[in-house]
VOPA-119619 format. One line per field, with one value per atom (N, C-alpha, C): residue number from 0; residue in one letter; atom name; y, z, x. Coordinates in Angstrom, 1 decimal, decimal comma. Atoms other than C-alpha are relative to their C-alpha. Layout:
VOPA-119619
nr	[NUM ...];
rest	[A ...];
atom	[CA ...];
py	[Y ...];
pz	[Z ...];
px	[X ...];
end
This chain:
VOPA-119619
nr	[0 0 0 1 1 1 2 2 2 3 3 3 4 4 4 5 5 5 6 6 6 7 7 7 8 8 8 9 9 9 10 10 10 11 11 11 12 12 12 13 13 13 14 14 14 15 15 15 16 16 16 17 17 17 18 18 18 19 19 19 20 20 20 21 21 21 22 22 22 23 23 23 24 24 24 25 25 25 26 26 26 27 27 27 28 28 28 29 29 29 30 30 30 31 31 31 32 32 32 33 33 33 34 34 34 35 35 35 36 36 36 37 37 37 38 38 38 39 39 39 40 40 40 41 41 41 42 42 42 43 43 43 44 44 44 45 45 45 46 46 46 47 47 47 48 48 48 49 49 49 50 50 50 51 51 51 52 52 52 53 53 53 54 54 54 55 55 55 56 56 56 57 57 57 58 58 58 59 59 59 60 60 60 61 61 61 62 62 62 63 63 63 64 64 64 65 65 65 66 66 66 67 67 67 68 68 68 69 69 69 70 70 70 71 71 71 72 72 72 73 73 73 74 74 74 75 75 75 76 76 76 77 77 77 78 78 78 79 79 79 80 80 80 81 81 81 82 82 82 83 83 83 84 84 84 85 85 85 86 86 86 87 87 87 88 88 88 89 89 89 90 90 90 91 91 91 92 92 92 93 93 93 94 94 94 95 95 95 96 96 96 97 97 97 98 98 98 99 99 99 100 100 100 101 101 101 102 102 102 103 103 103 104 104 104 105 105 105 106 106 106 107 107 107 108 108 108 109 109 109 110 110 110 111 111 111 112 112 112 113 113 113 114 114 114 115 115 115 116 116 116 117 117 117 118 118 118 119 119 119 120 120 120 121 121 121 122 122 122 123 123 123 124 124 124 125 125 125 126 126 126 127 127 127 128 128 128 129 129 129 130 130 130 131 131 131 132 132 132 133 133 133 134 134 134 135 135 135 136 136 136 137 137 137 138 138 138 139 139 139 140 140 140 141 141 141 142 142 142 143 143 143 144 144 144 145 145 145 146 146 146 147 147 147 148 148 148 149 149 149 150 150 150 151 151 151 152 152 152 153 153 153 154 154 154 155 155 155 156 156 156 157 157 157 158 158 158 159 159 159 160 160 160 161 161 161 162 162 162 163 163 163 164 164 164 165 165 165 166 166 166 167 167 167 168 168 168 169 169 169 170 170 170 171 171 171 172 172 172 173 173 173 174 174 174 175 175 175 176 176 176 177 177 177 178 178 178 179 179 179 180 180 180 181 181 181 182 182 182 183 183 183 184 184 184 185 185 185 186 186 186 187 187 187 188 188 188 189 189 189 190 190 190 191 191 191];
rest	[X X X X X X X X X X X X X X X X X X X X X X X X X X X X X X X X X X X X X X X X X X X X X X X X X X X X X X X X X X X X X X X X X X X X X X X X X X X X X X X X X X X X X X X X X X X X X X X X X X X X X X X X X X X X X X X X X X X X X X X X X X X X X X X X X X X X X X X X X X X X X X X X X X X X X X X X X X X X X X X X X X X X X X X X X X X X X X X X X X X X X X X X X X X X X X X X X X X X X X X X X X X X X X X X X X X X X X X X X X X X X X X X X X X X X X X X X X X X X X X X X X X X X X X X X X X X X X X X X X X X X X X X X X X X X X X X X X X X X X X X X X X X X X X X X X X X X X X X X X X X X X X X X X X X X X X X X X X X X X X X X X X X X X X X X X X X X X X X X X X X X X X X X X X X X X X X X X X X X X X X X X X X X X X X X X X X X X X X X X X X X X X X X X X X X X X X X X X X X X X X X X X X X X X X X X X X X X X X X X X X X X X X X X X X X X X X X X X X X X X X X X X X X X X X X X X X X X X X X X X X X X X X X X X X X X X X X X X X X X X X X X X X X X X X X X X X X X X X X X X X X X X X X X X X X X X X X X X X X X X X X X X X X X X X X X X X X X X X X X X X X X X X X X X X X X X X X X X X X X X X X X X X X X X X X X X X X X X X];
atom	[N CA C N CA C N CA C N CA C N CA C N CA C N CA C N CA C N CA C N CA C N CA C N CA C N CA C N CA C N CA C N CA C N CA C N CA C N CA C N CA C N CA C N CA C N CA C N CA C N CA C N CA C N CA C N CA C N CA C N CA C N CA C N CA C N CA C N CA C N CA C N CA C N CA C N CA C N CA C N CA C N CA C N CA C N CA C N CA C N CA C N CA C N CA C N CA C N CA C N CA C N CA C N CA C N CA C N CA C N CA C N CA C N CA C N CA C N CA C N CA C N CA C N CA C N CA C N CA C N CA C N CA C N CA C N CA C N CA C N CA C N CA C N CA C N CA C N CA C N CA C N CA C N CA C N CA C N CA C N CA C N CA C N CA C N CA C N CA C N CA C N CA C N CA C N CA C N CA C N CA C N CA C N CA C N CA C N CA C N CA C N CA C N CA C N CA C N CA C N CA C N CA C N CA C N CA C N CA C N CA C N CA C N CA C N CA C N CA C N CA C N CA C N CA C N CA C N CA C N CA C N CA C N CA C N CA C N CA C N CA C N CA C N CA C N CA C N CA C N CA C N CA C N CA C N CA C N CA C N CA C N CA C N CA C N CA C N CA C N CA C N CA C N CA C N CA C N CA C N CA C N CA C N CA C N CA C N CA C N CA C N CA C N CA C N CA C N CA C N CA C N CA C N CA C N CA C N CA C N CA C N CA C N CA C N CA C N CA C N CA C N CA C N CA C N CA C N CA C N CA C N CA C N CA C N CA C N CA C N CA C N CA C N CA C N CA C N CA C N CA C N CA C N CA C N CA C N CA C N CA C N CA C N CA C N CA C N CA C N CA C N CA C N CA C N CA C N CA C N CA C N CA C N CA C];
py	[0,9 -55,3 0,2 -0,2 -55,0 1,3 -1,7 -51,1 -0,4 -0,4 -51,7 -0,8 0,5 -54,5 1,0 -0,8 -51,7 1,2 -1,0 -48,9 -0,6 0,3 -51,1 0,0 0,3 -51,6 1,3 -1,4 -48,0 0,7 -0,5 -47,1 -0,8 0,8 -49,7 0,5 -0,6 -48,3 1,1 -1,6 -44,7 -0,6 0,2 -45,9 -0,3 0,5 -48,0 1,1 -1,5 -44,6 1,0 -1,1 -42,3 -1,4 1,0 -45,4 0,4 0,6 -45,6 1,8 -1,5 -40,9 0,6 0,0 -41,2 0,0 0,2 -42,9 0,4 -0,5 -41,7 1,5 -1,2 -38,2 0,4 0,2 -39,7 -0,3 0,3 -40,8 1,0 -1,2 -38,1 1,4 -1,3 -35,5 -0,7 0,5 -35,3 -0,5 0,2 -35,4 -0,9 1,0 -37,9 1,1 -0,6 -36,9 -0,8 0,7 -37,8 -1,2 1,5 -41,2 0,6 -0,2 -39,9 1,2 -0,7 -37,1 -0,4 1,1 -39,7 -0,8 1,1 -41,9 0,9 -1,0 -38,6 0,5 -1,2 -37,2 -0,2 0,2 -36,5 0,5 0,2 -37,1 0,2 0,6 -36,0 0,2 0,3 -37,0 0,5 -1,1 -35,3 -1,2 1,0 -37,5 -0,6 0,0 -37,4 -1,1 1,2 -39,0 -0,9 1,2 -41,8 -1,0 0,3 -42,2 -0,7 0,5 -42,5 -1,0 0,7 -44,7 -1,6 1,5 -47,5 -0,4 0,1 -46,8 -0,9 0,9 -47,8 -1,3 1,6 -50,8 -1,0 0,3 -51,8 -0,3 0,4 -51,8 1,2 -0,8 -49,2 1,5 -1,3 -46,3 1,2 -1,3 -43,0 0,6 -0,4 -43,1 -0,4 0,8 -45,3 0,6 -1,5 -42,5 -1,0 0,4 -45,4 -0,7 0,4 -46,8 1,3 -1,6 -43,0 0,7 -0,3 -42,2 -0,7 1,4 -45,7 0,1 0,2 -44,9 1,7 -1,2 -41,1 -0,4 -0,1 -42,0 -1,1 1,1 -45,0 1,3 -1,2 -41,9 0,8 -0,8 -39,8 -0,5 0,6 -42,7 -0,2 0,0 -43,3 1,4 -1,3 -39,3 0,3 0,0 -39,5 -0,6 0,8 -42,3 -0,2 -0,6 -40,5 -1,5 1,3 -44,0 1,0 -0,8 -41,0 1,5 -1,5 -37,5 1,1 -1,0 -34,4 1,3 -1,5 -31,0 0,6 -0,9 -28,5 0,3 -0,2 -28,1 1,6 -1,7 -24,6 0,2 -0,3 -25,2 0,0 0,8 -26,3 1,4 -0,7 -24,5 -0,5 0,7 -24,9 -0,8 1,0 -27,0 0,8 -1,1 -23,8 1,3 -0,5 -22,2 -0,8 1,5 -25,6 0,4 0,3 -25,3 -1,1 1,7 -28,9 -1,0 0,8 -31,5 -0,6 0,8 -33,9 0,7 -0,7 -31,3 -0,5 0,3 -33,1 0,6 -0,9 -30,3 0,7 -1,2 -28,0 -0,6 0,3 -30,3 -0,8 1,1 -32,4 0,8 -0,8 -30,9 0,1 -0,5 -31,7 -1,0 0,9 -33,7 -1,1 0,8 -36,9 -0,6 0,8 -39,1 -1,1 0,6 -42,0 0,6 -0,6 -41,3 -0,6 0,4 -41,5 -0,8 0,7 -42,7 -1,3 1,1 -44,7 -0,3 0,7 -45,3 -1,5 1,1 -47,0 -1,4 0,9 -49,0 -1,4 0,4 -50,3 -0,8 0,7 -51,4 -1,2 1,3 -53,6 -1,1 0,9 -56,8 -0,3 0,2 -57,3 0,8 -1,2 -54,2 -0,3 -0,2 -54,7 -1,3 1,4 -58,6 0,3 0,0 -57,5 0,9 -1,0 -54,3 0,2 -0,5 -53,1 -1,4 1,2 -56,8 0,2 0,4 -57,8 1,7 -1,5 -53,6 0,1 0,4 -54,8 -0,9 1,5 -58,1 -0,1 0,4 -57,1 -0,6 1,1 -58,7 -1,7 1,5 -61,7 -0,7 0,4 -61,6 -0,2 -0,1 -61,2 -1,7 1,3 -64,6 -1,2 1,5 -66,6 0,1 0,3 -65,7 -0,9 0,5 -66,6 -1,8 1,7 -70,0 -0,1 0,3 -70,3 -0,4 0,5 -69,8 -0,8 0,6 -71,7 -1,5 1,0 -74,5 -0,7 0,5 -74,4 -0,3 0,6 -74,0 -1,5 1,4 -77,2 -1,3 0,7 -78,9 -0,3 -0,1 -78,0 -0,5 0,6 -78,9 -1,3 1,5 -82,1 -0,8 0,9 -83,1 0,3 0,1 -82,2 -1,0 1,2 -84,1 -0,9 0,9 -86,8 -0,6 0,5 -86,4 0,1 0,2 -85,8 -1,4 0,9 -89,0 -1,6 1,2 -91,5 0,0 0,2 -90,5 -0,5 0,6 -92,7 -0,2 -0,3 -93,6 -0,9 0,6 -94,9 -1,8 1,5 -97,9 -1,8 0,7 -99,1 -0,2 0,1 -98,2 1,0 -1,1 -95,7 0,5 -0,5 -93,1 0,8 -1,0 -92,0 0,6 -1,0 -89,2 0,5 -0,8 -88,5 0,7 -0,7 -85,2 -0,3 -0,4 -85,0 1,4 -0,8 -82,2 0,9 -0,5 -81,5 -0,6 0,5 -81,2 -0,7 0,8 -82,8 -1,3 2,0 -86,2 0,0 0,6 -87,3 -1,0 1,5 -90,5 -0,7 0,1 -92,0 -1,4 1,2 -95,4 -0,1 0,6 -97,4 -1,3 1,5 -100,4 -0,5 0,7 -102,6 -1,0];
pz	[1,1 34,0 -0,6 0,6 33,5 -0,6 0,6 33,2 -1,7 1,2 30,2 -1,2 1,3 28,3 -0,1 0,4 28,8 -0,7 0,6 27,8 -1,4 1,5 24,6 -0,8 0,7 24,1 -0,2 -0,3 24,6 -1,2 0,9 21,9 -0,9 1,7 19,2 0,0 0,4 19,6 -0,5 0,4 19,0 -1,4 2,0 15,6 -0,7 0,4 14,9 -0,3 0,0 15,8 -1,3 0,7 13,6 -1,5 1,6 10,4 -0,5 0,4 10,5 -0,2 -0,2 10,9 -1,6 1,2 7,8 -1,0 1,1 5,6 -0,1 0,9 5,8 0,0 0,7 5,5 -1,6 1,7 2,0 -0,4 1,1 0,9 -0,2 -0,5 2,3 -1,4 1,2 -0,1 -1,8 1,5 -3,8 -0,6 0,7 -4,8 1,3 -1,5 -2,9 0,0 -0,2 -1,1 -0,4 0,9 -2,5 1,3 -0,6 -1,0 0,8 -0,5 0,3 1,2 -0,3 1,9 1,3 -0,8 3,9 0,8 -0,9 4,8 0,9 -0,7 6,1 1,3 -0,7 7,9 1,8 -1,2 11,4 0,8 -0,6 12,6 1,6 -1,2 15,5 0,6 0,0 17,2 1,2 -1,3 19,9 1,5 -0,8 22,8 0,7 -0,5 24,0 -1,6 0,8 20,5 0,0 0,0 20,8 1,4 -1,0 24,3 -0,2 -0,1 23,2 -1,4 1,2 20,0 1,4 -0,8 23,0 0,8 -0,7 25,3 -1,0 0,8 22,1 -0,4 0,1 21,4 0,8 -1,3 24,6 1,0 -0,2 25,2 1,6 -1,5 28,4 -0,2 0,4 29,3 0,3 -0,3 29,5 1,3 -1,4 32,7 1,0 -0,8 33,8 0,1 -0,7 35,6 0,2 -0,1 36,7 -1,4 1,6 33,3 -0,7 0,9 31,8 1,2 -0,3 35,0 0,2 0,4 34,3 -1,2 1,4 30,7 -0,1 0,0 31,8 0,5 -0,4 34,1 -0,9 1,1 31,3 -1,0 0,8 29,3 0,3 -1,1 31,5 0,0 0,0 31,8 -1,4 2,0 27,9 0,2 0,1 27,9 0,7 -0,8 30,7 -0,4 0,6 29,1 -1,3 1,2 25,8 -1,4 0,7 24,1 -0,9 1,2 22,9 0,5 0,2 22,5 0,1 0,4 23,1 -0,1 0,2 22,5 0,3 -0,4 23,9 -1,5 1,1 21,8 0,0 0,5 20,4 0,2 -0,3 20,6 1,2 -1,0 24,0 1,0 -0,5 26,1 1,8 -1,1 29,9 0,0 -0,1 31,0 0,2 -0,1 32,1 -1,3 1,7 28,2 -0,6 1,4 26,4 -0,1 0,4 24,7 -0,5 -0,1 23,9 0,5 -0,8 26,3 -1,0 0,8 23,2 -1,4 0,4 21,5 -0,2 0,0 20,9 -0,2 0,2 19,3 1,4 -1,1 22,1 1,6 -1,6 25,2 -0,1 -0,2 24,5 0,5 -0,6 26,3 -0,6 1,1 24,0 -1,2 1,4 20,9 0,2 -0,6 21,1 -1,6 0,8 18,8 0,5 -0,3 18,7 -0,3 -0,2 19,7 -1,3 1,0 16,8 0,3 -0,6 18,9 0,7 -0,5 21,6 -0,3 0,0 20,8 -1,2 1,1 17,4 0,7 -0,2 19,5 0,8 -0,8 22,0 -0,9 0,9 18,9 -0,4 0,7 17,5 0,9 -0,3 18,3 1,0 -0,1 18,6 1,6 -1,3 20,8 1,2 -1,3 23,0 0,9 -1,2 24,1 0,2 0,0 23,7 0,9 -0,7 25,2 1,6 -1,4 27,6 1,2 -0,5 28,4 1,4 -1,5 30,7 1,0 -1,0 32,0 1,0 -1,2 33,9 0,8 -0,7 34,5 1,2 -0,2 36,3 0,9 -1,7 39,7 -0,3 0,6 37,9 -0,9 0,9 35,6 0,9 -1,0 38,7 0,7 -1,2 40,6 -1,4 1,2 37,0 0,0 -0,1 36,8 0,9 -1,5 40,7 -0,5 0,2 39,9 -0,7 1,2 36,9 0,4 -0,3 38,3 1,5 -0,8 41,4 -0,3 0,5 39,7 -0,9 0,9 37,2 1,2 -1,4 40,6 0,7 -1,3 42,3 -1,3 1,3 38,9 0,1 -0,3 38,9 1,1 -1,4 42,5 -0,3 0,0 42,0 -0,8 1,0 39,1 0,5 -0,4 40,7 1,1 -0,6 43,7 -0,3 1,0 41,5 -0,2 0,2 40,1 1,1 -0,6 43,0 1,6 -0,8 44,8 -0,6 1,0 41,8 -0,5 0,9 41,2 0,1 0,2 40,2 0,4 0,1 41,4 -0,9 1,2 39,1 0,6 -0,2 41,2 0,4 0,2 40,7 1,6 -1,4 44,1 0,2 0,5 44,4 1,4 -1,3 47,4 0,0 -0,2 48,8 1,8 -1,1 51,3 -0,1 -0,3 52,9 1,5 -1,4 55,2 0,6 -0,7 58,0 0,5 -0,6 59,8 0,0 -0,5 61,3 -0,8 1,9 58,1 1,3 -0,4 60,8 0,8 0,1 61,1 -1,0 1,1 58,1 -0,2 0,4 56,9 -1,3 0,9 54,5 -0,2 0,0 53,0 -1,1 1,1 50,3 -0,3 0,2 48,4 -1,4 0,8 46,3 -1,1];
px	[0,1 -136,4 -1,4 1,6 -140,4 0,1 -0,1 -139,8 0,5 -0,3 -137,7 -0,7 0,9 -139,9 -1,1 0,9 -142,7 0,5 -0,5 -140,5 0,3 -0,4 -139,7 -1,4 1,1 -143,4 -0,4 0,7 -144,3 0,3 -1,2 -141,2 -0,8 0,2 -143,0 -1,2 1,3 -146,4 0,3 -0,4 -145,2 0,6 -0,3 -143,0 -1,3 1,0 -146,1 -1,0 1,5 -149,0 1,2 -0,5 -146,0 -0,4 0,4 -146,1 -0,9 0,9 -149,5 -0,3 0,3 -149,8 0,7 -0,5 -147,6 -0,8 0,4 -149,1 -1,7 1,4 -152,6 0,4 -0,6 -150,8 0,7 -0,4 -149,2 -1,3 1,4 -152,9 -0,4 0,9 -154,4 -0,1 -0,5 -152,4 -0,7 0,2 -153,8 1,3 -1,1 -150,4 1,0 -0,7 -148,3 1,3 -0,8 -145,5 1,3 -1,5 -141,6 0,3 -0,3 -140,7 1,3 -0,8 -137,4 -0,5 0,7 -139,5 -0,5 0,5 -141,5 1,4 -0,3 -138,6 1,2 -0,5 -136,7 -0,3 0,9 -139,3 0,2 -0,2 -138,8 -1,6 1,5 -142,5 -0,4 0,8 -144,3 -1,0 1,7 -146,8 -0,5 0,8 -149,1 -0,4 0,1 -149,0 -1,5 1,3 -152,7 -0,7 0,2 -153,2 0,4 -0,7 -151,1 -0,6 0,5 -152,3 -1,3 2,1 -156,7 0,6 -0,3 -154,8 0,7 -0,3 -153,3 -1,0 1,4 -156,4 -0,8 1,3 -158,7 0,6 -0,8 -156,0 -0,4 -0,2 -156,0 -1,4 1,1 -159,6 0,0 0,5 -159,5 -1,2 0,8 -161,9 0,8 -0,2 -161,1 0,1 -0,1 -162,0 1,2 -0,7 -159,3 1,1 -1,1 -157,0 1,1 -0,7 -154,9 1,2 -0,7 -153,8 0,6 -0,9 -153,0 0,9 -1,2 -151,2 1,3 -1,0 -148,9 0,3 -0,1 -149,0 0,8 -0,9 -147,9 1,5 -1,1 -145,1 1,2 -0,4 -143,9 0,6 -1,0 -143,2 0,8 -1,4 -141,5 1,0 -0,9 -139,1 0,6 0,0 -139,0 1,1 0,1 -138,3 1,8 -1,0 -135,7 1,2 -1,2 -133,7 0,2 -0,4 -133,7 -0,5 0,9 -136,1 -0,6 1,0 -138,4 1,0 -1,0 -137,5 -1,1 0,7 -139,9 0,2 0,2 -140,6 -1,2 0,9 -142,9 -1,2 0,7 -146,3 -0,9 0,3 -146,6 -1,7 1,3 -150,6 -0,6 0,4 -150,7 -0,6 0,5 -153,7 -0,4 0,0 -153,8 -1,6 1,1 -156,9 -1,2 1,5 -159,2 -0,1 0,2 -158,9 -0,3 0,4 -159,6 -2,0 1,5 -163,4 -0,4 0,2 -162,8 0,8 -0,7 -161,5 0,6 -0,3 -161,3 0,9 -1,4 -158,8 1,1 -1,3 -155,9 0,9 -0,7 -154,3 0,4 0,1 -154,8 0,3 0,0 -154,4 0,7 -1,0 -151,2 0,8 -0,8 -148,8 1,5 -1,6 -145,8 -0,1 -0,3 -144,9 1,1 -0,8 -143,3 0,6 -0,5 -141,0 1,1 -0,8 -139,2 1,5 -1,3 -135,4 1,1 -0,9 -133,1 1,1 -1,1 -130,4 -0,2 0,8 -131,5 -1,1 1,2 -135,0 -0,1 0,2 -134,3 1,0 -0,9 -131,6 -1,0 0,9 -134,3 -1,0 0,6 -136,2 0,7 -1,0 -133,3 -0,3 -0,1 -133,5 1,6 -1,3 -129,8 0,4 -0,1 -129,3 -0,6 0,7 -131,8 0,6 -0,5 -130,8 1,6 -1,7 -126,9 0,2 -0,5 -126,9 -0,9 0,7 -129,9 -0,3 0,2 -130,9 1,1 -1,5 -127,0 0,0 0,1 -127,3 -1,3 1,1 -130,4 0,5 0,3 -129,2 1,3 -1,5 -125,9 0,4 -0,8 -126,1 -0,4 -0,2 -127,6 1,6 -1,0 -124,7 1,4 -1,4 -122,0 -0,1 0,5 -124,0 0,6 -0,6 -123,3 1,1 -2,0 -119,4 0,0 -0,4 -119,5 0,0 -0,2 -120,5 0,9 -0,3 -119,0 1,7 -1,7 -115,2 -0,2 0,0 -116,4 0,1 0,5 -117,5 1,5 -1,4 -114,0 1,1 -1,2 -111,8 -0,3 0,5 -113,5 0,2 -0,5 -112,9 1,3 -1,6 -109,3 0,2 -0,4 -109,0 -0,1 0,2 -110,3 0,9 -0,6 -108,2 1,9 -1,3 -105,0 0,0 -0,3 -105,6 -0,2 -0,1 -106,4 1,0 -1,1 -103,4 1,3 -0,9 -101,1 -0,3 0,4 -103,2 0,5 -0,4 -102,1 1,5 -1,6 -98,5 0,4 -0,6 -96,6 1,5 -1,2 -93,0 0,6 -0,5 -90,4 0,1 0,0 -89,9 -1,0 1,6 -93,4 -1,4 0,6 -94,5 -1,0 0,8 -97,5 -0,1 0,7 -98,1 -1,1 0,6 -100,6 -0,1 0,2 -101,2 -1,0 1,5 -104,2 0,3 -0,2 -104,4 -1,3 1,4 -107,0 0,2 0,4 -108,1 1,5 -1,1 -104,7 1,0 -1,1 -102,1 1,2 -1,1 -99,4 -0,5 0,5 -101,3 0,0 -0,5 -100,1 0,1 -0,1 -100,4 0,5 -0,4 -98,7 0,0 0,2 -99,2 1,1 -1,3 -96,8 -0,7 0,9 -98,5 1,2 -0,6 -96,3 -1,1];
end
């Protein structure tokens, strides 16, 4: 359950880092780019930047190996359960060719986007509490039925012996039968 509210957070920073990669790409140009153009575009973004773009959010250092390898394996899972979507980055230089660590071009190791399928579902509101939400929750969700028809059977029970403790006979006489332990001690009373 934690995995997937971070995998949903992970999935809104990425839309959020691609929005914000957009639009200074539409300023950026002398001539803007066609609006349908932009709301087409299948954008992606270099993971190593998105990564020093949550680190600088987020207030962490660079040095903090633990946080980028929590922030790596968070992707992986994203990746795995098709949230984001990647592709291999055509610039990508191993780590003993890089002449600059701070390269982003050259040292992401692939290109990431949010997932058109799942990922935008994971964003929805709707989706996420309807669908992924109860696919986590499902042995919580087996323990609420349990009650739920335990609770309606003891209900029901109750209201029949109720009613088969108050029945009425026509000749205005009422029985009742109370079992103990042993259903053949039987007791049977008659009250006028």
């Amino acid at each position: 359950m934690a995995v997937l509210w971070e995998q949903r957070k992970l999935v809104r920073e990425l839309e959020d880092f691609e929005n914000k990669e957009l639009k200074r790409l539409h300023q950026q140009k002398h001539e803007r780019i066609p609006l349908f153009f932009v709301g087409d575009t299948k954008f992606w973004v270099l993971e190593n930047k998105l990564l020093r773009a949550m680190m600088q959010k987020y207030q962490k250092e660079e040095t903090d190996v633990a946080y980028i390898r929590n922030w790596k394996n968070l992707l992986r899972t994203c990746i795995a359960n098709k949230f984001v979507i990647d592709q291999p980055n055509p610039h990508f230089r191993e780590p003993e060719n890089l002449t600059d660590a701070l390269d982003d071009d050259k040292s992401s190791l692939r290109l990431i986007r949010v997932g058109a399928d799942k990922g935008t579902e994971l964003l929805n509101k709707r989706y996420f509490w309807c669908k992924y939400i109860p696919e986590t929750l499902k042995p919580v969700e087996q323990i609420g039925v349990q009650i739920i028809i335990s609770l309606l059977t003891a209900v029901v029970t109750t209201l029949l012996a109720l009613a088969t403790l108050t029945s009425g006979e026509p000749d205005g006489k009422e029985n009742v039968v109370i079992y103990v332990n042993d259903p053949q001690a039987e007791v049977s009373t008659t009250t006028e």
